[in-house]
N, C-alpha and C positions, 0 to 999 in steps of 0.2 A: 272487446276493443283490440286486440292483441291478435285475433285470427289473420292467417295470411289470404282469407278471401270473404267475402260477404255473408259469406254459409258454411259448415262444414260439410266438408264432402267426404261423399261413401263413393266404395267399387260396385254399384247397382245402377241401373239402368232401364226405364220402359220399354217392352213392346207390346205391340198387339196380338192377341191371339182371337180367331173367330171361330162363331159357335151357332148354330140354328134354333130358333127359338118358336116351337110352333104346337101345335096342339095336340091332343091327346092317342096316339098310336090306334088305328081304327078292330080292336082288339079286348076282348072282356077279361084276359089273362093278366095285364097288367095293373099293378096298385103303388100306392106310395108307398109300399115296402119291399117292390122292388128291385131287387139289385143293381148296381150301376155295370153297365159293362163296357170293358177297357180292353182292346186289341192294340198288345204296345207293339208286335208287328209291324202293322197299319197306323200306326199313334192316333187312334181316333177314341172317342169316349161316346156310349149313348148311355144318357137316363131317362127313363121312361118312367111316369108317375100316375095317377088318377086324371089328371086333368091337364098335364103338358109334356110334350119331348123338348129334350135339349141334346144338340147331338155339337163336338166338336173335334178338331182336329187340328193335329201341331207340325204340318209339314214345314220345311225351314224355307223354301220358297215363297210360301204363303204368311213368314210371320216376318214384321217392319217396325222398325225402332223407330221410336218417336220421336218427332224433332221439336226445338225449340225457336217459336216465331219469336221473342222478348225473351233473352236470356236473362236479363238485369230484371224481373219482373220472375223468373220462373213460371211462365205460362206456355204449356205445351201445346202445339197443335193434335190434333186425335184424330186419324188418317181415316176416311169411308170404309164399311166393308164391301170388300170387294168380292164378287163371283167366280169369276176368271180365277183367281189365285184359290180361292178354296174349293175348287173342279177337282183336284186330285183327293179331296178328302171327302166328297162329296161320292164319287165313285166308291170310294171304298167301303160308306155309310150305307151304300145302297147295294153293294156286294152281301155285308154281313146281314141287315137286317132288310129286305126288299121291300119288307111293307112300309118302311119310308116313304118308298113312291105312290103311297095312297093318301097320303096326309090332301089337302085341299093345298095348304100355302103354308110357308116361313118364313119368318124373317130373321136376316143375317146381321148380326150383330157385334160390332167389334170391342171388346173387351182387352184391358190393360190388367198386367205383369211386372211386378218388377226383377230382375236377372243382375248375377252377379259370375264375373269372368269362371268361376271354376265350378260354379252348379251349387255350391252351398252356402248358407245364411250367412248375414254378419251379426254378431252382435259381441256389447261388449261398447268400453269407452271409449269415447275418442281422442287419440292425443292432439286434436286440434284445440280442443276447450275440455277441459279439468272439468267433471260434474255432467258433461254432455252421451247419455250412453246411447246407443244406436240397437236399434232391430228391425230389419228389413232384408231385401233381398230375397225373400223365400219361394222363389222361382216355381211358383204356381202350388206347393205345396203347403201354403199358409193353413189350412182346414187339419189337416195333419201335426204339422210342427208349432205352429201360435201354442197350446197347452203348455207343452214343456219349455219351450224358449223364453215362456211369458213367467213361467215359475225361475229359472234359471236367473234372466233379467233380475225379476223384483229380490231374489237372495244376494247379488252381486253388488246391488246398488244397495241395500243394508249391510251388508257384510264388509262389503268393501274390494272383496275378492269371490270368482266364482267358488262354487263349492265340487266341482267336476275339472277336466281338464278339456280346456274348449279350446283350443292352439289351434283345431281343424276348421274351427269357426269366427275365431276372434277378427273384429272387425280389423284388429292392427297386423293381421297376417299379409297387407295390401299394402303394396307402395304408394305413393301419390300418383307416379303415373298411369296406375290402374285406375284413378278416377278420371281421367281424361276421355272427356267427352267422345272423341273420332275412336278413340281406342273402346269406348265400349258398345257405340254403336254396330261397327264394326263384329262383337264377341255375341253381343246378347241378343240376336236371331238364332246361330248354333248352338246355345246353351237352352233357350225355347225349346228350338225341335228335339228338346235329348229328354223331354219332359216325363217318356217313358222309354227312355234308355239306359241300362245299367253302366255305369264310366267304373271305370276300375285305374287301378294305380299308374298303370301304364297307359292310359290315355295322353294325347295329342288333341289339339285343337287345331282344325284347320284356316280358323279366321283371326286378325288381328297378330300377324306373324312377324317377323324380322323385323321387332320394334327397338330390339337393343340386341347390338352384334359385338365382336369379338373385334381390335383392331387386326386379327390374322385372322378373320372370318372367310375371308374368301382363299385364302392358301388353305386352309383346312377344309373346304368344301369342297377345292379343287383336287385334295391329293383321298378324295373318300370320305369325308364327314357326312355321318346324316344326324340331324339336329333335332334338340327336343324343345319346347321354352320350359321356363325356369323361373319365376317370378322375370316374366317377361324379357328375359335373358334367353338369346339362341345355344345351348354346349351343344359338342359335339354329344352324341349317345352311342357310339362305334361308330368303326368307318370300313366301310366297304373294304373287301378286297380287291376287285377287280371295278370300279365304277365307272359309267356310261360321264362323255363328255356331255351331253342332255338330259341332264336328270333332276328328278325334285329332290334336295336336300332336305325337307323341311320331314320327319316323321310325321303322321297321322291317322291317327284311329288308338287301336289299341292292338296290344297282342294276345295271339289265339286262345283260347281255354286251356283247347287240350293239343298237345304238341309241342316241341321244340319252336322258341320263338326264332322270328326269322334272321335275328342279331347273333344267334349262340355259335356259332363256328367264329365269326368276326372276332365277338370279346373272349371265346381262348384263345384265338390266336396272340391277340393285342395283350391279355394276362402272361400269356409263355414270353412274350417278348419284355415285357416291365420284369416278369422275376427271373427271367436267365439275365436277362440283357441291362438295356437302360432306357427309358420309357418318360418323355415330355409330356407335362401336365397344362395346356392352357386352363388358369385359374382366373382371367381378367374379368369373369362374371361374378367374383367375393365382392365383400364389403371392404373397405380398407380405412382405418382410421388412424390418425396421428393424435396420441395420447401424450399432454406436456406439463412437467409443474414438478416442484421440489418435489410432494408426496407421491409420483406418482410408482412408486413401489408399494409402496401402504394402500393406496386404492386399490391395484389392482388386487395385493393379495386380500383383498376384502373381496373382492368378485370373484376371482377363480380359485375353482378346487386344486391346480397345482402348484408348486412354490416359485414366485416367479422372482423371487430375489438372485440372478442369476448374473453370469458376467457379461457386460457389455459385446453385442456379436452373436448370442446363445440365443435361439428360437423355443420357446418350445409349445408343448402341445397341452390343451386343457380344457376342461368345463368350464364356461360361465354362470352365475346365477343370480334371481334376482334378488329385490331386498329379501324377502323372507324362506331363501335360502332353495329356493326353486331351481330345478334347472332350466335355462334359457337354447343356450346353444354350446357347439363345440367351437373352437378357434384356434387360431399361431397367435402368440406374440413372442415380437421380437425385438430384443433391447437395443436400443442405438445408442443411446448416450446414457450419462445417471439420470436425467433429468429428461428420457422423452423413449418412448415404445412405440411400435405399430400391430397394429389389430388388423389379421388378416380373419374374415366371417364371411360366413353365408348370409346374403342379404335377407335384410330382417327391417318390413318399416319400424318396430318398436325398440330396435341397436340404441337408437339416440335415448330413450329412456334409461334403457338400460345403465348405458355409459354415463347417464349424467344422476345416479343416484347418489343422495348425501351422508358422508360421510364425515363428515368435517376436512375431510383431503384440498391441498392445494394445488390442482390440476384442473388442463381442460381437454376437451376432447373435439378433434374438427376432422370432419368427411376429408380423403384423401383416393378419391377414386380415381380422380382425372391427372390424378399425378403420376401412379402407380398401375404395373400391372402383375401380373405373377406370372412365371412359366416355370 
């Protein structure tokens, strides 16, 4: 009764992916055992079995987020498969394996996925409804990952608590506006086509971009920013030395294996200059909270591991954690009066839990982003 929408919402999203459905490869060497084979090159897959081929592929052209004709209803439309758009994988099905073009006939068939902005599952509670836990999103690798996520799940929901450290998975690793419809459409065709793509830390995504900016976003773009997102936040990631007045800000892809990435002359030069010199930080991507109440020295030093009984003016720096004595995240706080602190954090959807754990404390805690910014 108490949710803020009709349904709880997850950062997941359907597309279609198409696949050829046709009959038995005109060949005595193949059997239901098989092997499947996967040219992640090519992102294409053939199985070939006793009695049928299924052959498909994940070009990002060819895959299409579903849309909803009755959102109030949750009924999706489920798009035709199309030729034309799977012509490029088609080609390459018939590169690798030519006796393809022997089959008599196939049929194309459009197949749904669900995708989640950064390529990995959610699971885990939701703080929309107490009691409600979530697993989904497993971006085409459900035959794989369902086992262990399905064991993880059912110990978490008796335990109460996972028994691993699943932060890289937890469904509350997402803001709300990562559930927003145009934003995930938008994501989850690029996160589709990567379905045999290794992403590594330094990935970029090139779709669903400058959805939350900096109020000095464009003076930092102008004097050399190049930008990464961030839990949907643009920061700077270095800035150019010498930047073209026509250029992409936005970073993409990832950087090289092997080599000096292309940023390392920039960020020494930007570090010589912060420890000779003096060096501006735009922070206005943090979390910012206004923490108020007779207790709130007693709460806080119940959450952070450093002593924040400090003099009114004094910042300082510290771990949070949660009830059962977790670490959460790092943060500032800063005392402003006896009776009122600010929480500057890395945005975190699960801050609000955090911050509202009982303690018996007489404090409250309310979002202060649109007030504040950091430099």
């Amino acid at each position: 009764k108490t949710l803020p929408y009709r349904h709880v919402q997850t950062a997941a999203y359907p597309c279609t992916y198409t696949y050829i459905h046709s009959s038995k490869l005109p060949t005595s060497s193949v059997s239901d055992t098989t092997p499947i084979f996967n040219d992640l090159d090519g992102k294409i897959m053939i199985r070939a079995t006793g009695f049928k081929t299924l052959c498909a592929g994940f070009p990002e052209e060819g895959i299409r987020p579903l849309a909803r004709n009755n959102a109030a209803q949750g009924v999706w439309t489920h798009p035709e498969a199309d030729w034309d758009l799977f012509g490029s994988s088609l080609e390459k099905l018939l590169l690798r394996c030519p006796m393809l073009g022997e089959i008599d006939h196939g049929d194309l068939i459009c197949g749904m996925e669900a995708y989640t902005p950064d390529k990995k599952p959610t699971v885990g509670e939701s703080s929309q409804a107490r009691g409600y836990y979530v697993l989904n999103g497993l971006n085409g690798q459900g035959l794989s990952l369902a086992g262990g996520l399905g064991d993880l799940l059912a110990n978490w929901i008796c335990d109460g608590i996972p028994d691993i450290d699943v932060a890289h998975l937890d469904v509350g690793r997402f803001l709300e506006l990562h559930a927003n419809s145009q934003y995930l459409m938008e994501r989850a065709p690029e996160i589709a086509a990567m379905t045999y793509s290794n992403m590594y830390n330094s990935h970029q995504f090139h779709t669903a971009r400058n959805l939350r900016m900096s109020p000095i976003y464009h003076h930092l773009r102008d004097v050399g920013a190049v930008f990464g997102e961030i839990m949907g936040y643009e920061r700077p990631l270095w800035f150019e030395q010498y930047p073209k007045p026509e250029r992409n800000a936005l970073f993409q892809g990832q950087d090289a294996l092997i080599g000096k990435p292309i940023w390392f002359d920039s960020v020494a030069a930007e570090y010589e200059a912060c420890r000779e010199r003096v060096g501006l930080v735009d922070m206005s991507s943090f979390t910012k909270y206004d923490i108020t109440g007779p207790d709130v020295v007693k709460f806080l030093q119940y959450l952070c591991s450093a002593n924040i009984d400090r003099p009114i003016g004094t910042t300082v720096y510290t771990g949070m954690q949660h009830a059962r004595g977790g670490y959460v995240t790092d943060c500032t706080l800063s005392r402003l009066s006896e009776n009122s602190s600010n929480d500057t954090a890395r945005a975190m959807h699960d801050m609000d839990e955090v911050l509202g754990q009982e303690d018996g404390s007489q404090c409250s805690c309310s979002g202060a982003c649109h007030f504040f910014t950091d430099i």
